[in-house]
C-alpha positions as CSV (number, residue, x, y, z in Angstrom):
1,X,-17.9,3.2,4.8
2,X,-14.5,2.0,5.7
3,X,-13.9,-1.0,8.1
4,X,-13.1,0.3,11.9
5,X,-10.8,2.7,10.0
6,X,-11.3,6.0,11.2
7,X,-9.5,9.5,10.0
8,X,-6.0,10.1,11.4
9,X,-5.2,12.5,14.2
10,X,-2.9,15.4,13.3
11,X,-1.6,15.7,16.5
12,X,-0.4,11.9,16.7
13,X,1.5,12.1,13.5
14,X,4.9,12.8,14.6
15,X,7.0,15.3,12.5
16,X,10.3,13.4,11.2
17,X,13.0,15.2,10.9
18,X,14.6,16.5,7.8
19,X,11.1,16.1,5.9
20,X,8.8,19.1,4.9
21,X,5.5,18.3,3.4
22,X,3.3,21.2,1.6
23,X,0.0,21.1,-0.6
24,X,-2.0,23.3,-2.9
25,X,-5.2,23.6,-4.9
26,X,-3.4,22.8,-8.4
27,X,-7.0,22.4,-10.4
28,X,-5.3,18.8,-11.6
29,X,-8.8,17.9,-12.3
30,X,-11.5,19.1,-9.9
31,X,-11.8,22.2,-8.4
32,X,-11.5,23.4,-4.8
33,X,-9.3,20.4,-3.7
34,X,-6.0,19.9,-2.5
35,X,-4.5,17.8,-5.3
36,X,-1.1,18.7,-5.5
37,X,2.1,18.0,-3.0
38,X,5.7,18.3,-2.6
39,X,7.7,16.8,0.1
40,X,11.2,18.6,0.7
41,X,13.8,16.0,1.7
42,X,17.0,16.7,3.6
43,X,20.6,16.5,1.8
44,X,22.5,13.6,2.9
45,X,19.2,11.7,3.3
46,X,18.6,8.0,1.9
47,X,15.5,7.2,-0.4
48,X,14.6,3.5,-1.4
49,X,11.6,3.0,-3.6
50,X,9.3,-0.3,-5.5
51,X,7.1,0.2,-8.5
52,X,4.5,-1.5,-10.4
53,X,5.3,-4.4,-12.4
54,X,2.4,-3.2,-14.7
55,X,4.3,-3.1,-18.2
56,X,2.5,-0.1,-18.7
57,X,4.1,1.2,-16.5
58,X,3.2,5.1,-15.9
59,X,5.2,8.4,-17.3
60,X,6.4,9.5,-13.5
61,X,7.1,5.6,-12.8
62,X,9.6,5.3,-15.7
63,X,11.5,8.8,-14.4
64,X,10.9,7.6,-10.7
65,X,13.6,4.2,-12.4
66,X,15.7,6.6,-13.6
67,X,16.5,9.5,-11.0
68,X,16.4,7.3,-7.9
69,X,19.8,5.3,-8.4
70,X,21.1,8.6,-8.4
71,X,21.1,8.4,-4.4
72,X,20.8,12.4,-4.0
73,X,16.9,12.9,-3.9
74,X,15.8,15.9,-2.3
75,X,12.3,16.3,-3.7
76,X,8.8,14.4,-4.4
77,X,6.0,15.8,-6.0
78,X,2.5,13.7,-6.1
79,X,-0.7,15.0,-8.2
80,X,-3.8,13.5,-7.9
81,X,-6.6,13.3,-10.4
82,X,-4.4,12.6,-13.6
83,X,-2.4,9.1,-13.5
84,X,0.2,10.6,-16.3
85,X,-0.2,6.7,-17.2
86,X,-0.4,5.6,-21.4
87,X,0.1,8.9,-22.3
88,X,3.5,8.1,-24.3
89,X,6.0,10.3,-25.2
90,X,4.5,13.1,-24.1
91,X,3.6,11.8,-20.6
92,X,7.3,11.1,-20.2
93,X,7.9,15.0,-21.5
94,X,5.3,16.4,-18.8
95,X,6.9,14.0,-15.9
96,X,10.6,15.5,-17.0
97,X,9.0,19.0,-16.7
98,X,7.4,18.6,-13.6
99,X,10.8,17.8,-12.5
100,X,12.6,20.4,-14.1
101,X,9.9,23.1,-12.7
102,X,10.6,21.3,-9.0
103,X,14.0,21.5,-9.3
104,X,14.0,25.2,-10.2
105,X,11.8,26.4,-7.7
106,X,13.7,25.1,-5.0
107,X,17.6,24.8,-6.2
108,X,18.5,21.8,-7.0
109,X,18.8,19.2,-10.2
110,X,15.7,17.9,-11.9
111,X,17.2,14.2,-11.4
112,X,17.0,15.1,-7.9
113,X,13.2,15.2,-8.0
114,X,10.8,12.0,-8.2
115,X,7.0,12.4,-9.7
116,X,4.6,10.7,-8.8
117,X,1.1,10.8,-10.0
118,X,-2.3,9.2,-9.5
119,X,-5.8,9.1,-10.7
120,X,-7.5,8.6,-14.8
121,X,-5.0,6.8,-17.3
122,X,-5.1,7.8,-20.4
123,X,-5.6,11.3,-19.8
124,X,-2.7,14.2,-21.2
125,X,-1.4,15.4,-17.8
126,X,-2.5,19.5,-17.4
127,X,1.7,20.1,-16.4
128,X,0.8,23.9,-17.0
129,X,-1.3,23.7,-13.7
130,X,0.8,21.6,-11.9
131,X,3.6,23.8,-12.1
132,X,1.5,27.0,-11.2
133,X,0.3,25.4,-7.9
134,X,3.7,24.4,-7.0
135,X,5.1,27.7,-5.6
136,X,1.9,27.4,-3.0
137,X,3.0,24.3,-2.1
138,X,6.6,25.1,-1.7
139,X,5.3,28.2,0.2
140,X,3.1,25.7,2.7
141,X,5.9,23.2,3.6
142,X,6.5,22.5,7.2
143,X,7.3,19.6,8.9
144,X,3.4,19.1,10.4
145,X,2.4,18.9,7.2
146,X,1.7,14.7,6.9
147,X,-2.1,15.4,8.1
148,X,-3.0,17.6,5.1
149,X,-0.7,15.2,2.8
150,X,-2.3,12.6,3.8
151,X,-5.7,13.9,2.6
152,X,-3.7,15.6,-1.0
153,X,-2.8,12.2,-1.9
154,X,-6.7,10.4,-2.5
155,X,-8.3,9.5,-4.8
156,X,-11.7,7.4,-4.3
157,X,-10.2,6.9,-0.8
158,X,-13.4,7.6,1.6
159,X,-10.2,8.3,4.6
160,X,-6.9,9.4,4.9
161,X,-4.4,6.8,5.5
162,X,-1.3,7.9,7.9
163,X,0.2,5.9,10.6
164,X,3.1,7.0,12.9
165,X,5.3,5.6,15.8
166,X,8.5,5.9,17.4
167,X,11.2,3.4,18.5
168,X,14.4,3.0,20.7
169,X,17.5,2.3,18.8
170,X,21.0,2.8,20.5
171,X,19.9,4.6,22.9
172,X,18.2,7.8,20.1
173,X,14.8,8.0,19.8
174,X,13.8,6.9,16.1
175,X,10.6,8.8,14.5
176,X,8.7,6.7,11.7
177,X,5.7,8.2,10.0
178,X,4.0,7.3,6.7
179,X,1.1,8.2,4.4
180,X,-0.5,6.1,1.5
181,X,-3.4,6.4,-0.7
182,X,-5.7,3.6,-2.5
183,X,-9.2,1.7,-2.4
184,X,-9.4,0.4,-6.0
185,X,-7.5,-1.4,-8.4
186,X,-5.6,-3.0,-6.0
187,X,-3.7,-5.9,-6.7
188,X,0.2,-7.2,-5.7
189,X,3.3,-6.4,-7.1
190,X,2.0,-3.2,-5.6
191,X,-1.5,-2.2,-5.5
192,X,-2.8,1.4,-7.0
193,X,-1.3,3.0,-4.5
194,X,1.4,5.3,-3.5
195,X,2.9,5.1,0.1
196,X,5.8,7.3,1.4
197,X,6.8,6.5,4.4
198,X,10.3,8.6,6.3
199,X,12.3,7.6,9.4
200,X,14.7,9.8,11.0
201,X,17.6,6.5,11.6
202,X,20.6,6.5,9.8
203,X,21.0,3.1,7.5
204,X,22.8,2.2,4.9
205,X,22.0,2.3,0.8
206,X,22.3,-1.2,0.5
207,X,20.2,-2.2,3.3
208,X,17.4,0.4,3.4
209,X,17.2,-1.1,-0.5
210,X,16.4,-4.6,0.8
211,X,14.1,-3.2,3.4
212,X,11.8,-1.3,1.2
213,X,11.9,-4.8,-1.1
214,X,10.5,-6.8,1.9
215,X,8.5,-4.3,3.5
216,X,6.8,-4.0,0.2
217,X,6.4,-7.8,-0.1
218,X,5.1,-8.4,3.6
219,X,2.8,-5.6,3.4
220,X,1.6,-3.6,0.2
221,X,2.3,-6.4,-2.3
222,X,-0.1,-8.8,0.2
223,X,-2.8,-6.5,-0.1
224,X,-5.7,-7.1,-3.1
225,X,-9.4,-5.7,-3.4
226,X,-10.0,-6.4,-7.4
227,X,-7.1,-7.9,-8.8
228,X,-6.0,-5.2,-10.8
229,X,-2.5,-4.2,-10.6
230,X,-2.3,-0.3,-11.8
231,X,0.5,1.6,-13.6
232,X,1.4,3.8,-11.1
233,X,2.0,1.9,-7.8
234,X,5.1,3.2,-6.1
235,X,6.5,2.6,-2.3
236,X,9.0,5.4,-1.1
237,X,11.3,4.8,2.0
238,X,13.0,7.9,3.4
239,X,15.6,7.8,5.4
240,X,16.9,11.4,6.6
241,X,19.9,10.1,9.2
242,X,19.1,12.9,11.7
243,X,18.2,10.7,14.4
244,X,21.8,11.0,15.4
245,X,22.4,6.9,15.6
246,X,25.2,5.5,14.3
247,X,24.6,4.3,10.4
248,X,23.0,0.7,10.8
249,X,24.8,-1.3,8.1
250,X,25.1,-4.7,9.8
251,X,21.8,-6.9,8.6
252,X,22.6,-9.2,11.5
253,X,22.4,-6.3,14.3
254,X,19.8,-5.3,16.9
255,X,19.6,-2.0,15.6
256,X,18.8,-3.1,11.9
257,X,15.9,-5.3,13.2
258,X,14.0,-3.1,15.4
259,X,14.1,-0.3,12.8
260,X,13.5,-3.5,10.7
261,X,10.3,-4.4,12.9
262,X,9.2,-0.7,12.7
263,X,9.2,0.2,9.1
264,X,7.4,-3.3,8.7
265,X,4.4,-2.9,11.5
266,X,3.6,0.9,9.6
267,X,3.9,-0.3,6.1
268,X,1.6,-3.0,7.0
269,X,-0.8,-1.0,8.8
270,X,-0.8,1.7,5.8
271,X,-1.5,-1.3,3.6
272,X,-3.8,-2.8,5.6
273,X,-5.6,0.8,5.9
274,X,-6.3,0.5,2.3
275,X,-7.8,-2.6,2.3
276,X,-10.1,-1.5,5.1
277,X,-11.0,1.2,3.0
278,X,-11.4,-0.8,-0.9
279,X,-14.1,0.7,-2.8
280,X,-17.2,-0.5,-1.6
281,X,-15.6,-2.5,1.2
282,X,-18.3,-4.1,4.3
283,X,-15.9,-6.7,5.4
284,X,-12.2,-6.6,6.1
285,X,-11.2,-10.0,6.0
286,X,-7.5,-12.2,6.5
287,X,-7.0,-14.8,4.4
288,X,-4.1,-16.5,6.4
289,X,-2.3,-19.9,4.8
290,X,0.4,-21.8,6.9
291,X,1.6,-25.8,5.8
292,X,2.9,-25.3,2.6
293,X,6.0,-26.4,1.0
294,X,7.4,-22.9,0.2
295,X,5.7,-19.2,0.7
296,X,5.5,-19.2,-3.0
297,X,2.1,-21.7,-2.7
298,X,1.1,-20.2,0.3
299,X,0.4,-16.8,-1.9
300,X,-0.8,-18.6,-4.7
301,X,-3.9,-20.5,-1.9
302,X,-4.1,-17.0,-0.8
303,X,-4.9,-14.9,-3.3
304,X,-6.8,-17.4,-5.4
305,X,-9.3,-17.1,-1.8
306,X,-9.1,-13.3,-1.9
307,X,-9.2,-12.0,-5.8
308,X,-12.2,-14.7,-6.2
309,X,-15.6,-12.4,-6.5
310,X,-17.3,-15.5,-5.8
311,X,-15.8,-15.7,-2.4
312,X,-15.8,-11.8,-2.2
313,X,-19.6,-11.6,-3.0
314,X,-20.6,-14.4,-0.3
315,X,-18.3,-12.3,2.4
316,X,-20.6,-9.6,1.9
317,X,-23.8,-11.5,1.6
318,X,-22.5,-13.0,5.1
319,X,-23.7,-16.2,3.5
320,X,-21.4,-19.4,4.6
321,X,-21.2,-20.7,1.4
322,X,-18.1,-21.7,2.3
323,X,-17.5,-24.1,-0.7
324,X,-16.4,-20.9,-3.0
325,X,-13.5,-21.6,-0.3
326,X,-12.4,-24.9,-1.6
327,X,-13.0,-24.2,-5.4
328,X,-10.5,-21.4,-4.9
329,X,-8.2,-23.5,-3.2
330,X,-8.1,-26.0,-5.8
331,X,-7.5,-23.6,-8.9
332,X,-4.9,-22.1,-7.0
333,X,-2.3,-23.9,-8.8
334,X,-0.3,-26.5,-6.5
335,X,-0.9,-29.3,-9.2
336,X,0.2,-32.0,-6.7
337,X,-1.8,-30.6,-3.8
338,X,-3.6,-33.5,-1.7
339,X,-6.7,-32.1,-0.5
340,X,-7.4,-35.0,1.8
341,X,-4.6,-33.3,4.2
342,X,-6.3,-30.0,3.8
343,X,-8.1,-28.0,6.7
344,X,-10.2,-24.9,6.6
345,X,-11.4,-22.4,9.7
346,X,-13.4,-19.3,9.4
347,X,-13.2,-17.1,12.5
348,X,-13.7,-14.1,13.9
349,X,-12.2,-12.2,17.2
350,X,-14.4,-14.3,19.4
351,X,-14.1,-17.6,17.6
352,X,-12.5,-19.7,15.1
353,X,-15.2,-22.9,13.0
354,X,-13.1,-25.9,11.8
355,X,-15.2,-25.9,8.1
356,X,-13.4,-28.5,6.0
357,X,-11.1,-31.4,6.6
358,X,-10.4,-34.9,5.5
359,X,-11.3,-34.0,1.6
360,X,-14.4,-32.3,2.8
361,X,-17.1,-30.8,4.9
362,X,-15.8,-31.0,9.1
363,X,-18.1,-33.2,10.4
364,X,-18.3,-30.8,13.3
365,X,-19.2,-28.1,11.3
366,X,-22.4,-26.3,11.4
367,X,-23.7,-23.5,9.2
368,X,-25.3,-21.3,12.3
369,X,-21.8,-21.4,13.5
370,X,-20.3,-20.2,10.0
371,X,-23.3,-17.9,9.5
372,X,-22.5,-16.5,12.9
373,X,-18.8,-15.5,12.5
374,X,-19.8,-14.0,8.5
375,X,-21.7,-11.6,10.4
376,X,-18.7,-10.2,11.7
377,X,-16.8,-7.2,10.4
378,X,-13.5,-8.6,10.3
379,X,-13.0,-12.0,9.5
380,X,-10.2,-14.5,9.0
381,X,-10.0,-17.5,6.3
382,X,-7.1,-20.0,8.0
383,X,-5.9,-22.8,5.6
384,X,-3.3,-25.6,6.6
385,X,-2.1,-27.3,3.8
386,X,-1.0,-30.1,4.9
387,X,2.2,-30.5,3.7
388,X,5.4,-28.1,4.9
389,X,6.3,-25.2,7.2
390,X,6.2,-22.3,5.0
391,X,3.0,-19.7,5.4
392,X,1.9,-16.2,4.3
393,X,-1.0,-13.9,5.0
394,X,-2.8,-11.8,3.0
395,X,-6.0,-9.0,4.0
396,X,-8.6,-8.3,1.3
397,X,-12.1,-7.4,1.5
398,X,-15.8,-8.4,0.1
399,X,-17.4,-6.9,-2.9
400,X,-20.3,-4.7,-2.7
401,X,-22.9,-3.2,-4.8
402,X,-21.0,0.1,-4.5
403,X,-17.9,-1.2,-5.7
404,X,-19.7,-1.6,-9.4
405,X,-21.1,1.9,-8.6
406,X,-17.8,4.0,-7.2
407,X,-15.8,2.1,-10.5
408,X,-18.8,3.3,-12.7
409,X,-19.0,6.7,-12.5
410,X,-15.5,6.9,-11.5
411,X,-14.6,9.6,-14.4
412,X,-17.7,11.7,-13.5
């Protein structure tokens, strides 16, 4: 079961406008699901996007890189089921056909379209079924449509992930409203996910490209469940400029920092979604690092405490073995760390246990308390270093018996 993550609510997921989003039962690899959609975008809009840093990168990846400098995109189209991923030349052949079929179903240039898909690698995708489901999906477009998009999109996911809000900006009312699917291999430099997410504002290229960068970094690439990055992660920011605001091009302005602040809280709550939702997942937990010299070591404290299935596998236990803590801390990597500076909490909503300072265990510290706040469901992990300003955050969750079991039979 996901943690206190619950199925969105249609009727709270604001339509934005100049997006369309459709699905259809495209047989990608099951039967009787919706596996297949396509998200119409208005002309004139603005799309940035961030992809896996996986070398291996996947087929629709690669002509993701290609057709989005293009700065005319008009069309996505996401299958689930078959990653397209280490499937060579052909892959790259099916991905350019899926655009080309896209493109002539609805009017406009293949290099107008970008692919995405998610599920097996290694598998051929089935492009001949693909492009027969799309005219259903073309046919089901509407601008409602995030709720059953939301739901197309999954994979192992256990819930649909969709967040949506609205915001002031000169004076216009600004729609945002994003989707994003994942549970497993979920590592930075994106996680296997996809998450499209589509505001109504008007911005600029240049700066809704720098967005989507740090909105990525402070949300999707500080997520991790296994430590796997995939070959298919992609992040998609829309931007359809029928909000009727002025374009925001000043990175110094109000407007750019509340639409800023916006597309920031939902990526981060779509990311955070997933994490709630890992394969397996009993415990959501916040592994939050502050008194470092730069953010760079923060990350590196962080993620050595949340990719360590030592740590991971005492969350779940709720044991306070809280050692696993400092081990991970000290393989990190900050060679000239001094741990004697170093000091450790573990708390929950209704308290927070001082565990480690001075080099070692707090002499406050008692292991009913720590036992008590492992009990929780949500948990954080707060680390000072000691020895700057800098700090970073990043959410992750325990490891379960069913996460061997759901990665197991995954293919079945």
């Amino acid at each position: 079961m996901p943690v206190n993550l619950s199925t969105p609510v249609a009727s709270e997921l604001h339509p934005v406008a100049g997006v369309r989003l459709g699905v259809a039962e495209a047989a990608i690899r099951k039967l009787n699901r919706r596996d297949l959609t396509l998200i119409e975008v208005a002309a004139g809009s603005r799309v940035a996007g961030v992809f896996t840093l996986n070398r291996f990168c996947a087929a629709p990846v690669q002509v993701c890189k290609d057709h989005l400098p293009g700065g005319n995109v008009r069309a996505l189209v996401i299958n689930t089921g078959v990653a397209n991923a280490g499937t060579g030349e052909e892959g790259l052949a099916n991905a350019n056909a899926t655009c080309a079929a896209v493109g002539g179903l609805m009017g406009i240039a293949p290099e107008q379209v970008l692919p995405f898909s998610t599920g097996v690698i290694l598998e051929p995708l089935p492009v001949d079924r693909l492009v027969a489901g799309l005219p259903a999906a073309q046919a089901d477009l509407r601008a409602d449509g995030w709720f059953d998009a939301a739901h197309a999109i999954m994979t192992t996911d256990t819930v649909a992930k969709a967040v949506s809000r609205q915001v002031t900006i000169a004076g216009r009312t600004v729609t945002l409203t994003g989707i994003s699917k994942g549970a497993g291999m979920i590592k930075p430099n994106m996680a296997t996910m996809l998450g499209f997410l589509a505001c109504d504002a008007a911005i600029s290229q240049s700066l809704l490209d720098a967005l989507a960068l740090e909105a990525a970094d402070l949300s999707f690439n500080s997520i991790t469940v296994d430590g796997d990055t995939s070959t298919n992660d992609s992040f998609i920011i829309i931007a359809t400029g029928k909000a009727g605001n002025s374009e925001i091009n000043d990175p110094l302005g109000e407007d750019f920092r509340a639409l800023r602040d916006a597309i920031i809280d939902v990526s981060i709550r779509l990311a955070q979604a997933i994490v709630r939702d890992g394969e397996g997942a009993t415990k959501f937990m916040t592994i939050a690092v502050e008194g470092g010299k730069d953010r760079a070591e923060c990350r590196k404290v962080a993620y050595a405490i949340g990719q360590s299935p030592l740590v991971k596998t005492a969350f779940f236990a709720s044991d306070p073995n809280l050692g696993r803590i400092l081990a991970a801390i000290g393989y990190a990597g900050i060679d000239d760390l001094d741990v004697s500076g170093l000091r450790v909490w573990l708390g929950s909503a209704s308290e927070e246990v001082l565990v480690a300072e001075n080099g070692g265990r707090a002499a406050t510290y008692r292991e009913d308390a720590g036992a008590r706040v492992m009990k929780e469901s949500e948990i954080t992990v707060r680390v000072d270093l000691g020895r700057g300003l800098e700090r970073a955050t990043v959410w992750t969750c325990d490891f379960s018996y069913d996460y061997v079991k759901i990665n197991a039979d995954y293919r079945s």
